[in-house]
Backbone bond lengths (Angstrom), bond angles and torsions (degrees), N, CA, C in turn:
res aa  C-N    CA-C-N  psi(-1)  N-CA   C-N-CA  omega(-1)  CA-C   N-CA-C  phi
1 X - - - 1.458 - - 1.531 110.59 -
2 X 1.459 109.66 -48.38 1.514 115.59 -175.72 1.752 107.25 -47.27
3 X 1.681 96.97 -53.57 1.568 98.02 -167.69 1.710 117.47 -80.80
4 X 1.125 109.89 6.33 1.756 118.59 161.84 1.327 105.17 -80.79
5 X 1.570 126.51 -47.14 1.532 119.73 167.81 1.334 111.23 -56.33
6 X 1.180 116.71 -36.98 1.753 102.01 -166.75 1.503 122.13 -92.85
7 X 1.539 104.64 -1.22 1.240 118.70 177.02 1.671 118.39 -103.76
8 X 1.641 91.68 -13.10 1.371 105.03 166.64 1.726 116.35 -66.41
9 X 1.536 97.91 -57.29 1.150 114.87 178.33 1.842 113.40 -55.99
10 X 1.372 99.14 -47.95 1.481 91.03 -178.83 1.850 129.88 -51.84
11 X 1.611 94.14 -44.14 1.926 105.69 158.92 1.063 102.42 -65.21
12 X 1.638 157.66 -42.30 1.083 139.01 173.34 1.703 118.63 -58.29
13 X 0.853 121.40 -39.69 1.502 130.44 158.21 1.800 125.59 -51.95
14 X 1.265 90.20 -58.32 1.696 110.48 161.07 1.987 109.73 -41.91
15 X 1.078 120.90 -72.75 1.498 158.05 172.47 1.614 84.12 -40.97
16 X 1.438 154.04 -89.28 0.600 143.98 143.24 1.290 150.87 37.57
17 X 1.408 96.51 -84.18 1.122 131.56 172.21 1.897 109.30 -62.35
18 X 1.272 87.66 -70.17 1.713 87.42 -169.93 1.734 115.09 -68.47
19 X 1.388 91.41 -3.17 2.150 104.04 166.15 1.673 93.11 -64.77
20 X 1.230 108.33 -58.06 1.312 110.26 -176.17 1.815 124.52 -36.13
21 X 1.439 97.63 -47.37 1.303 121.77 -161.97 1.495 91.42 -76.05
22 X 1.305 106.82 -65.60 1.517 100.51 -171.64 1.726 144.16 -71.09
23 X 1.472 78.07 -9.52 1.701 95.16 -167.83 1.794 99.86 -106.27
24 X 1.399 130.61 75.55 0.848 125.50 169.36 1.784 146.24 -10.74
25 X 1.246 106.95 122.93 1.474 104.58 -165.20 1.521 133.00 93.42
26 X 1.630 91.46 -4.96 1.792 109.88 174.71 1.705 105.90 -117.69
27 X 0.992 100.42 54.48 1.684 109.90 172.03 1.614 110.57 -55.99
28 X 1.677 108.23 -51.10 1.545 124.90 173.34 1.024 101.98 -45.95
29 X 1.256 129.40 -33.53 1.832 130.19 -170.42 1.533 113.97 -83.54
30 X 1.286 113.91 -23.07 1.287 121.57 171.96 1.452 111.55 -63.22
31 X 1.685 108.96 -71.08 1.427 134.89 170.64 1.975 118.07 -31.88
32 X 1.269 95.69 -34.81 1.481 108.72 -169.38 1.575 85.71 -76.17
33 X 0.900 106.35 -55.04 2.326 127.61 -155.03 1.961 79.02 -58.11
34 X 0.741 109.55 -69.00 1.519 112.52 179.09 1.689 144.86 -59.02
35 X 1.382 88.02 -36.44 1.371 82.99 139.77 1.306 131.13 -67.61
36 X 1.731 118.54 -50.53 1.304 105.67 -167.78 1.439 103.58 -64.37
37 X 1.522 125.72 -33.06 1.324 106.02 167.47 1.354 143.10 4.82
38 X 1.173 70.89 -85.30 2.078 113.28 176.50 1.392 113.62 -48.07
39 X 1.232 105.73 -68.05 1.527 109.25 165.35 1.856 129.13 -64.10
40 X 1.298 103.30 -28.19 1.862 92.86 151.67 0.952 114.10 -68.43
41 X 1.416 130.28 -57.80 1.590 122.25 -169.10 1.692 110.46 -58.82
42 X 1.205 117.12 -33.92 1.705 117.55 174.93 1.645 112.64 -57.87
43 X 1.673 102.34 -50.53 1.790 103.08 172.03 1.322 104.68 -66.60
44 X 1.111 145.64 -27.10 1.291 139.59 -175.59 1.834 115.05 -69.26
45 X 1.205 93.43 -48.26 1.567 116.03 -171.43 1.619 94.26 -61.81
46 X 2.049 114.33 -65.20 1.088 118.42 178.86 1.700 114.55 -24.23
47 X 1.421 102.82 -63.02 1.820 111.61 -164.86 1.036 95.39 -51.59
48 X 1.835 134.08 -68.03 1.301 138.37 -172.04 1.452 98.72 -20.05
49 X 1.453 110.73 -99.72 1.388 118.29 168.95 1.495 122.57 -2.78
50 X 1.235 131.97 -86.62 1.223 122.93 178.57 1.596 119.52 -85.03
51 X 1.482 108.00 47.84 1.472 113.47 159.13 1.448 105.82 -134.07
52 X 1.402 112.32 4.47 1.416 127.16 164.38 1.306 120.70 -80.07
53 X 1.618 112.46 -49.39 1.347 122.87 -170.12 1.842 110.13 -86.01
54 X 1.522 95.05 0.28 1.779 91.28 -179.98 1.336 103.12 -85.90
Protein backbone atom coordinates (compact mmCIF):
# COMPACT_ATOMS: atom_id res chain seq x y z
CA UNK A 1 0.00 0.00 0.00
CA UNK A 2 2.78 2.36 1.21
CA UNK A 3 4.68 1.91 -2.16
CA UNK A 4 1.48 2.65 -4.48
CA UNK A 5 1.42 6.07 -2.55
CA UNK A 6 4.90 6.76 -3.14
CA UNK A 7 5.00 5.75 -6.56
CA UNK A 8 1.94 7.59 -7.10
CA UNK A 9 3.43 10.57 -5.84
CA UNK A 10 6.67 10.07 -7.56
CA UNK A 11 4.75 10.23 -11.39
CA UNK A 12 2.96 13.00 -9.91
CA UNK A 13 6.16 14.81 -9.32
CA UNK A 14 7.67 13.45 -12.56
CA UNK A 15 4.30 14.89 -14.54
CA UNK A 16 5.08 17.96 -13.00
CA UNK A 17 8.12 18.43 -13.52
CA UNK A 18 8.33 18.07 -17.26
CA UNK A 19 4.96 20.69 -17.29
CA UNK A 20 7.61 22.76 -16.05
CA UNK A 21 10.09 21.97 -18.71
CA UNK A 22 7.83 22.17 -21.43
CA UNK A 23 5.45 24.81 -20.90
CA UNK A 24 7.53 27.84 -21.01
CA UNK A 25 8.07 30.37 -18.26
CA UNK A 26 7.34 27.74 -15.43
CA UNK A 27 10.91 26.82 -14.74
CA UNK A 28 9.77 27.20 -10.77
CA UNK A 29 7.42 24.40 -11.73
CA UNK A 30 10.04 22.22 -12.84
CA UNK A 31 12.31 22.94 -9.68
CA UNK A 32 9.30 22.45 -7.29
CA UNK A 33 8.30 18.86 -9.40
CA UNK A 34 11.90 17.99 -8.52
CA UNK A 35 12.48 18.69 -5.57
CA UNK A 36 9.56 16.98 -4.29
CA UNK A 37 10.90 14.25 -6.31
CA UNK A 38 13.88 13.89 -4.41
CA UNK A 39 12.37 14.02 -1.29
CA UNK A 40 9.66 11.18 -2.04
CA UNK A 41 12.10 8.96 -3.34
CA UNK A 42 14.43 9.70 -0.06
CA UNK A 43 11.13 8.91 2.30
CA UNK A 44 10.57 6.05 0.26
CA UNK A 45 14.12 4.70 0.19
CA UNK A 46 14.29 5.79 4.09
CA UNK A 47 11.16 3.24 4.97
CA UNK A 48 12.73 0.52 2.69
CA UNK A 49 15.72 0.72 4.81
CA UNK A 50 14.36 0.52 8.13
CA UNK A 51 11.80 -2.18 7.31
CA UNK A 52 14.75 -4.22 6.31
CA UNK A 53 16.78 -3.90 9.36
CA UNK A 54 13.63 -4.72 11.69
Amino acid sequence: MLWKVIGGLLVLWLVISVAGVVIKGLFWLAVIGGVLFVATAAVGWARDRKKIKS
